[in-house]
Structures are given as structure tokens and as C-alpha cells.
C-alpha positions as CSV (number, residue, x, y, z in Angstrom):
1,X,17.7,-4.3,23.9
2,X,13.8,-4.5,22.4
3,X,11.0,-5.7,23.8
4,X,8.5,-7.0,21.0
5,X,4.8,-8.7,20.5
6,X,3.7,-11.1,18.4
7,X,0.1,-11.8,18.1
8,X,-1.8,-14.0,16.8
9,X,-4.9,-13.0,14.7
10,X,-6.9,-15.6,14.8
11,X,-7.6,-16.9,11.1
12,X,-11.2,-17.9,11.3
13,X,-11.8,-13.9,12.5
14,X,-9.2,-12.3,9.5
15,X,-8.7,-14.1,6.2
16,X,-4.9,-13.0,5.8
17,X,-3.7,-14.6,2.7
18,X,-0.3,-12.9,2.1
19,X,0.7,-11.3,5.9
20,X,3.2,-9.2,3.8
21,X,0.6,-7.0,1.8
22,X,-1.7,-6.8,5.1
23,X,1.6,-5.0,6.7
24,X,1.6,-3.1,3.8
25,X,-2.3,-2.6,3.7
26,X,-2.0,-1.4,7.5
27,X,1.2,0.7,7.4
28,X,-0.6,2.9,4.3
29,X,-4.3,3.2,5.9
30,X,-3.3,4.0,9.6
31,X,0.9,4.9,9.3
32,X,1.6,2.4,11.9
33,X,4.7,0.1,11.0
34,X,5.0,-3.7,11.8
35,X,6.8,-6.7,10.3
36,X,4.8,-9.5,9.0
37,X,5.5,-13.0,10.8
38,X,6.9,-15.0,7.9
39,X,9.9,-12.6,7.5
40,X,10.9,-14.7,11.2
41,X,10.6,-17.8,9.8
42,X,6.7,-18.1,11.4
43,X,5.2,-20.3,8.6
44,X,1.6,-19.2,9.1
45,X,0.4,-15.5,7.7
46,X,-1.2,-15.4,11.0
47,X,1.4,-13.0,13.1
48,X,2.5,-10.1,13.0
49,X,5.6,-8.7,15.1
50,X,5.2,-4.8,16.8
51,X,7.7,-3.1,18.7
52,X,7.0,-1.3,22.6
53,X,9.5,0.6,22.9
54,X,7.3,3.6,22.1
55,X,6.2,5.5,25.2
56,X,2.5,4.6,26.7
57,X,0.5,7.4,24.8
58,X,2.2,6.3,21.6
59,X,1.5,2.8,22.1
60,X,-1.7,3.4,22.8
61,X,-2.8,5.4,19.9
62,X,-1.0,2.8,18.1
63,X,-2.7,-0.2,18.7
64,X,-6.2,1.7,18.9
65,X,-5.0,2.5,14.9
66,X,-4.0,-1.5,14.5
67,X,-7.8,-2.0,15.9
68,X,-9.7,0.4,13.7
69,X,-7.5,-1.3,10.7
70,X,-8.7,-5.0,11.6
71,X,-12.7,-3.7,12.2
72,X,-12.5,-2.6,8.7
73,X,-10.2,-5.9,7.3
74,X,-12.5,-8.1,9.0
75,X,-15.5,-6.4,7.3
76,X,-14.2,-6.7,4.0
């Protein structure tokens, strides 16, 4: 089995139009892999899906990457 997360940004905070190219954005800026929501029927661009299998350390650094990512997609 998985375990997954699916968070919510919040879109007041991040103006995601198309989640698809923000996966895309965040997978070539920080190498950290996550499905977009609308590709599991979500119909907002406001989810994101992210796997935890990953040990702690990795998990970690991971979504201290996805963080550093949104600082700099929120500034934009």
C-alpha cells in the first residue's frame, strides 16, 4: 500500500492557474516530484497529491524544497 497527502494551497495565497505546469515548474526548480490534483478528478488547480513513503530525512528535505518553491511562486 501508499500513504499520500493532498494539500490544499490556499488560492488567495498562490495564483495557480494551470496546477499541471506548477508540478512541472516545481519538479524542474527543486527535483521534487508530485501529481497535480486535476489528474484525480479534483476540479480545482488548488491540490497537489505527494507521496510519504520516503523515509523521515527524505521527507523532510522534501517538503522544506516544496516550501522554498512556493516562497518564491507566491512572490512572483
Amino acid at each position: 500500500g501508499a500513504l499520500y497527502l493532498f494539500p490544499r494551497l490556499d488560492p488567495e495565497v498562490y495564483r495557480i492557474e494551470d496546477d499541471e505546469k506548477f508540478v512541472i515548474e516545481l519538479l524542474r526548480a527543486q527535483k521534487i516530484l508530485v501529481s497535480h490534483g486535476r489528474a484525480f478528478n479534483w476540479p480545482d488547480t488548488d491540490h497537489f497529491r505527494l507521496v510519504t513513503l520516503p523515509n523521515v530525512r527524505d521527507l523532510e528535505e522534501g517538503i522544506g524544497r516544496i516550501a522554498d518553491f512556493l516562497e518564491d511562486y507566491r512572490e512572483r
